[in-house]
C-alpha positions, 0 to 999 in steps of 0.5 A: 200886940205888935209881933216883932221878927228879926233877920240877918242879911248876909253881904260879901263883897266880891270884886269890886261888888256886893252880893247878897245871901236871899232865901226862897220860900218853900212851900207851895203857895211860892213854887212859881213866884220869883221875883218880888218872893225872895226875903233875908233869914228871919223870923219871929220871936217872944218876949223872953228872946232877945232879938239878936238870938232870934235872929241867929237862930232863925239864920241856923234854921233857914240855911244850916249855917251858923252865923259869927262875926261882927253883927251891925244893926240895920235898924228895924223896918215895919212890914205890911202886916204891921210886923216889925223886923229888926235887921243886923248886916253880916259880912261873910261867906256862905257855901250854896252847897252847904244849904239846907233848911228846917221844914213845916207841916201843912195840910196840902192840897187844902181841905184834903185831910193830907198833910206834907212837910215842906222846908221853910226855905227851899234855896238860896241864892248870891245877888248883886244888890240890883239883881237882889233889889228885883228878888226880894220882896217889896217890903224889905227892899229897905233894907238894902237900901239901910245896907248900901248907907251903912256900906258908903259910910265905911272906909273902902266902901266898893260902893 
């Protein structure tokens, strides 16, 4: 059975350029990585779910904000671990100050029988679609590619 995950990617544009809202992982496995770690809000979800709900609420999850507005469907975008993710682009505004994440529980360091919470996401952060395009990862990196066609298709595109 193929899991299906589903995102949203927040833009602004901002003079003259875009920016993107990308998330860091938490956890310890990525405490070091940067470049090529960061993703979009997301998430899997059941059979019963519909995957733009999914996505709002894995999107509330991440980063404590509740998404609203007008939501256009990027397309879905097959990942290595053969996960498909359905992506939606929201234009918007996101307060950094206001972030603030779900955690999960973990057995850390391995085979200690000591268990931690950690947030799923431990920051988020603006990019420019260059600086974004270096910050996440390889796998999703079309979609910002799906975000800049959708961009110049629409009138008064600043890209």
């Amino acid at each position: 059975m193929i899991k299906r995950s589903a995102g949203i990617l927040l833009f602004r544009r901002n003079d003259g350029s875009v920016q993107v809202l990308l998330i860091h992982p938490g956890g310890p496995y990525w405490r070091r990585k940067d470049e090529g770690a960061w993703s979009i809000p997301k998430g899997l979800f059941g059979e019963v779910e519909e995957p733009l709900s999914a996505a709002k609420r894995e999107f509330l999850e991440e980063t404590g904000m509740t998404p609203q507005g007008v939501f256009i469907e990027l397309g879905e975008f097959r990942q290595p671990s053969g996960k498909h993710l359905t992506v939606w682009a929201l234009e918007g505004d996101f307060d950094l100050a206001s972030f603030r994440s779900n955690t999960f529980r973990m057995e850390w360091p391995p085979k200690s029988d000591r268990f931690e919470d950690f947030p799923e996401a431990d920051r988020a952060e603006w990019f420019d679609v260059g600086n974004a395009t270096r910050k996440i990862t390889e796998a999703q990196r079309p979609i910002l590619d799906a975000l800049l066609r959708l961009l110049s298709s629409m009138p008064c595109s600043p890209t």
